[in-house]
C-alpha positions as CSV (number, residue, x, y, z in Angstrom):
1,X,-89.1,44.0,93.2
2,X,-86.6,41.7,91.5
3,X,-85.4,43.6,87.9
4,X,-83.0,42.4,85.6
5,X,-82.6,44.4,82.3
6,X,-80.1,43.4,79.0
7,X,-79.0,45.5,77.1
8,X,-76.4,46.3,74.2
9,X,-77.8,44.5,71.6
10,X,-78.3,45.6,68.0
11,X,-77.6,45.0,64.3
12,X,-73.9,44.5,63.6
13,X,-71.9,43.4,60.6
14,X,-70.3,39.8,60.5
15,X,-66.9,40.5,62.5
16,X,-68.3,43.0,64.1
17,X,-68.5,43.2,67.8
18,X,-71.4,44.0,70.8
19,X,-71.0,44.0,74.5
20,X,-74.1,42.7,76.1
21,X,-75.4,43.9,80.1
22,X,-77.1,42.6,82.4
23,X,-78.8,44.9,85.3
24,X,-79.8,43.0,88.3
25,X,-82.0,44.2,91.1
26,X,-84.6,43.2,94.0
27,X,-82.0,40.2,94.8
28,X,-79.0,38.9,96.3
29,X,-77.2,39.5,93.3
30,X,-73.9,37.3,94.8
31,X,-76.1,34.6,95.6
32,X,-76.6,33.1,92.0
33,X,-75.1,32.3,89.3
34,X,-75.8,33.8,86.0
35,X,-76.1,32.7,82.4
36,X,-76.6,33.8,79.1
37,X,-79.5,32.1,76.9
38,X,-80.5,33.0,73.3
39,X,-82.9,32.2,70.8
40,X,-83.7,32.8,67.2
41,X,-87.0,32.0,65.2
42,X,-88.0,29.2,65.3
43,X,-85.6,27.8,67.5
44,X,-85.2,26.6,71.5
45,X,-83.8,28.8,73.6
46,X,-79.8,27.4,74.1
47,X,-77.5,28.2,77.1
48,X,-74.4,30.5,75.8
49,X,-72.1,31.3,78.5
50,X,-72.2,30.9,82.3
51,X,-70.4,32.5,85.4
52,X,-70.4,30.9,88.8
53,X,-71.8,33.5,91.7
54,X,-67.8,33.8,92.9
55,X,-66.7,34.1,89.5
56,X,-65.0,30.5,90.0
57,X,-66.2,29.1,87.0
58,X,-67.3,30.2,83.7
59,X,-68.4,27.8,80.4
60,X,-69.2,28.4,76.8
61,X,-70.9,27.2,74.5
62,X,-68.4,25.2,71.6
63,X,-69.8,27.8,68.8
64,X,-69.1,30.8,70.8
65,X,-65.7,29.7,72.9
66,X,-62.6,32.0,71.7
67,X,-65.1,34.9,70.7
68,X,-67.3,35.6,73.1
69,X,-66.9,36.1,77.5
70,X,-68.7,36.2,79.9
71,X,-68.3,38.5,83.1
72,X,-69.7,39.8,86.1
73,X,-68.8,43.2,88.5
74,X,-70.2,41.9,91.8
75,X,-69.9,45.6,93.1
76,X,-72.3,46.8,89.9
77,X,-74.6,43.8,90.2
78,X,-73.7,43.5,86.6
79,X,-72.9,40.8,84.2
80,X,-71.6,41.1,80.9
81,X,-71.2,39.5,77.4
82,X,-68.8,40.7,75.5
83,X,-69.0,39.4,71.4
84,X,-66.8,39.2,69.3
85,X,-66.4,38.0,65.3
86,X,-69.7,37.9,65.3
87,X,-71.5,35.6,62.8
88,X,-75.0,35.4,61.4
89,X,-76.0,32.4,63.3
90,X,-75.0,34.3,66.7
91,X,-78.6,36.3,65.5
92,X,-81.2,35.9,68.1
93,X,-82.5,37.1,71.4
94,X,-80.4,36.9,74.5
95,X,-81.5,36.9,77.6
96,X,-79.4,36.8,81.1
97,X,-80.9,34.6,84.0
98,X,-79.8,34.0,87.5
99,X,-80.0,30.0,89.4
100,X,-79.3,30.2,92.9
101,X,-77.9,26.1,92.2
102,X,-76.0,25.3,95.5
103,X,-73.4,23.7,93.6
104,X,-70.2,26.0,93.6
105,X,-69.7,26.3,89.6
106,X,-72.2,26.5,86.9
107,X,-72.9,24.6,84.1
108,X,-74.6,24.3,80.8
109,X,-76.4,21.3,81.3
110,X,-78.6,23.3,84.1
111,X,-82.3,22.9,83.4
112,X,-83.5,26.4,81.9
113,X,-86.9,25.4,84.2
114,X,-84.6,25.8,87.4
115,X,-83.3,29.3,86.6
116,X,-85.4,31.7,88.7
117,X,-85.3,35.0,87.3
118,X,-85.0,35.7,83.7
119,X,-84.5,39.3,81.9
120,X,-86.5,40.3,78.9
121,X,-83.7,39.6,76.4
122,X,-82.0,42.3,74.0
123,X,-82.0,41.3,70.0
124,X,-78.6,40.9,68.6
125,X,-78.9,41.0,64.1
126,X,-75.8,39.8,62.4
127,X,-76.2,41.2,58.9
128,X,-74.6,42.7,56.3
């Protein structure tokens, strides 16, 4: 049975930092790439961060790059986020999915339709 569980979210102050996980099971884990997608009300679900499955490559999103990264423990079948200087438009849902895209690196133009397992996302509330 594939499972893949966030967690780590919660409601932080502006600056303020979380660290995001990701729990895969019921799959090759090394097999995939994973990325991280959020979305807040009323808005489509954007592509954050990526890793490739070898850890070759990773991307970020322009609004996040400098505070936020993105890494994986292949022994742990793990992947984390880890936030920092968090802002109130970093509020939303985020969610971890894995693509098993042959191509060796990810990227954050990949179709969210081709990611093939999807966890159940983990709220993150910047607020003061």
């Amino acid at each position: 049975q594939v499972k893949f569980v966030e967690s780590g979210g919660g409601l932080v102050q502006p600056g303020g930092s979380l660290r995001l996980s990701c729990a895969a099971s019921g799959f090759t884990f090394n097999y995939y790439h994973i990325a991280w997608f959020r979305q807040a009300p009323g808005k489509e679900r954007e592509v954050v961060s990526c890793i490739s499955r070898r850890t070759i490559s990773t991307n970020y999103l322009d609004s996040v790059k400098g505070r936020f990264t993105i890494s994986r423990d292949v022994a742990k079948n793990m992947v984390y986020l880890q936030m920092t200087d968090l802002k109130p438009e970093d509020t939303a849902v985020y969610y971890c999915a894995a693509d098993r895209d042959p191509y060796p690196v990810c990227t954050l133009i990949r179709a969210k339709g081709l990611y093939e397992y999807w966890g159940q996302g983990t709220q993150v509330t910047v607020s003061s």
